[in-house]
FIVO-99807 format. One record per residue (C-alpha): x negated, z, y negated. Coordinates in steps of 0.05 Angstrom, whole numbers, plus 5000, padded with zeros to 4 digits. Example, Ala and Ser with C-alpha at 12.3 -4.5 7.8 and 13.67 -1.06 7.14 Angstrom:
// residues 2
475451565090472751435021
//
This chain:
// residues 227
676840741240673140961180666741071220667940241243669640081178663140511148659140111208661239461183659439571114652439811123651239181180653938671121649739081076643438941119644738191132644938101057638838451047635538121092634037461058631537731005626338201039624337571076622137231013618937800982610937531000614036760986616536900922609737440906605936800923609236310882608736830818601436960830600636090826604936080765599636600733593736280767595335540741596335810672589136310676585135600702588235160657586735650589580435890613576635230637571134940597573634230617581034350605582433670569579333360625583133710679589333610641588532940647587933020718593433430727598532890689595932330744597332850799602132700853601833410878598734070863596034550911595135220881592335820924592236350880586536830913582336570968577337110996571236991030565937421062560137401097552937531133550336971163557336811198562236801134569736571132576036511080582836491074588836571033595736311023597735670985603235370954604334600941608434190905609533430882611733120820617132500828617231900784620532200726616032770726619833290753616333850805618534010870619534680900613634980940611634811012607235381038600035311070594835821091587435621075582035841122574435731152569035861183561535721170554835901201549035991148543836331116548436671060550537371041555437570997564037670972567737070928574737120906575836470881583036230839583635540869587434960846588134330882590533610845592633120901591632400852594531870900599231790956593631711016591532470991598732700987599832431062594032671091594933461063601933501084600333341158602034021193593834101192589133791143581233911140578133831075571633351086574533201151577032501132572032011117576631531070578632111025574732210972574232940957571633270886570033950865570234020789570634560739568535250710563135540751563435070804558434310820561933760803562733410743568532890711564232210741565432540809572632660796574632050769574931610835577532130875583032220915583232980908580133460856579434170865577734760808577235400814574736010786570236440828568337190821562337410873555037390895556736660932554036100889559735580865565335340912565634890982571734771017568334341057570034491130576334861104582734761146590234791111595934881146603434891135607435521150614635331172616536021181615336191101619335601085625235831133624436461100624036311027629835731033634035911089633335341136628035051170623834491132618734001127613034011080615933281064622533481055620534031014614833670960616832910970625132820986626133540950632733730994631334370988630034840913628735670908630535830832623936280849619535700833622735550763616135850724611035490771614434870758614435020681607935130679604934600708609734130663607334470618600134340621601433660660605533370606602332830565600733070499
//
C-alpha cells in the first residue's frame, strides 16, 4: 500500500511538473523579447520616430535573435513572439512564430540581428497571422525596413503597412527579410497556455493570458504610450 501510495505521489508529482517544463523555451522566449524591445527602443538613433510608430501599432512582432549564415547559399531563423494592442490600449499575450529563409547569392558572412516588427494597420495584422506569411510576398502590403544600422529611413516608413528595426551584429551588410517566411507554432501555444489556440484567438479576441507575458506587455506600454 505504501509503495501504491509512494507511486501515486511521484505520477501526480510529474503531471504537475510537466506544464511547467513545457513552457520553459515559451516563457525563455517571451523574456528575451521583453529585454530585446527595451535594448531597440533605448539604443536606436531614431527612437522618437519609432515610438511613434510603435503607439499606431496594431501588433508587435518581436524575435529576439535571428541568426543567419552563409557562403553563397545563406539562411536564417529564429523564434518570434507577437502580440496586438485592443482599442483601449491594452496588449495581448504572445502567439508564437518561427522566422526562417533561404537565399542564393554572392555573400559571405554571420548576422545576429534583434528584430522588431510593428504591424500599423489591420490588412498587415491579417495577413501575418495567416498560419504562413512571406514577407515581400504580398504585393498590396507595403513593407519598410527602418532603423539603427539598417536602409530605410522615416519617408519609407510612413505609408507602410509594416515597419521592421533591428539591430544587427556581423559581417552581412544591413537587414532583408525579404523572402523570409513566418509561421505560427500551435504546439508552443498548447504548451505555454494549456489548450490549443489560434494566433487570432491569442493576439485579436485575447481568450487566452500566461502571467509570463506581464513584462513584455509592460514594456511595450511602456515605450508605446503617448507621451
Amino acid at each position: 500500500m505504501r509503495r501504491f501510495i509512494f507511486s501515486a505521489l511521484l505520477a501526480l508529482t510529474f503531471l504537475a511538473a510537466a506544464p511547467a517544463r513545457a513552457q520553459q523555451d515559451q516563457q525563455a522566449l517571451v523574456d528575451r523579447a521583453a529585454l530585446a524591445v527595451q535594448e531597440i527602443m533605448r539604443s536606436s538613433e531614431s527612437a522618437p520616430e519609432v515610438a511613434n510608430l510603435l503607439r499606431r501599432a496594431r501588433a508587435v512582432l518581436v524575435c529576439p535573435q535571428v541568426f543567419r549564415a552563409g557562403f553563397i547559399f545563406a539562411g536564417e531563423g529564429g523564434a518570434c513572439a507577437l502580440v496586438g494592442r485592443d482599442g483601449s490600449g491594452s496588449w495581448s499575450s504572445p502567439a508564437f512564430y518561427g522566422l526562417g529563409s533561404g537565399s542564393v547569392g554572392l555573400q559571405i558572412g554571420i548576422q545576429d540581428a534583434m528584430i522588431m516588427i510593428m504591424i500599423l494597420t489591420d490588412r498587415g495584422l491579417q495577413a501575418v497571422m495567416n498560419s504562413q506569411f512571406t514577407f515581400g510576398g504580398d504585393a498590396s502590403l507595403a513593407f519598410a525596413i527602418f532603423g539603427a544600422g539598417v536602409q530605410g529611413s522615416t519617408t519609407a516608413a510612413a505609408g507602410a503597412d509594416i515597419v521592421a528595426i533591428a539591430r544587427t551584429r556581423g559581417l552581412f551588410a544591413g537587414l532583408s527579410l525579404s523572402g523570409s517566411i513566418l509561421t505560427y507554432r500551435p504546439a508552443w501555444a498548447q504548451a505555454y497556455y494549456g489548450r490549443d489556440v489560434s494566433a487570432r484567438q491569442i493576439v485579436q479576441a485575447m481568450e487566452v493570458h500566461n502571467p509570463g507575458a506581464d513584462p513584455l506587455r509592460a514594456m511595450l506600454l511602456r515605450f508605446g504610450s503617448a507621451q
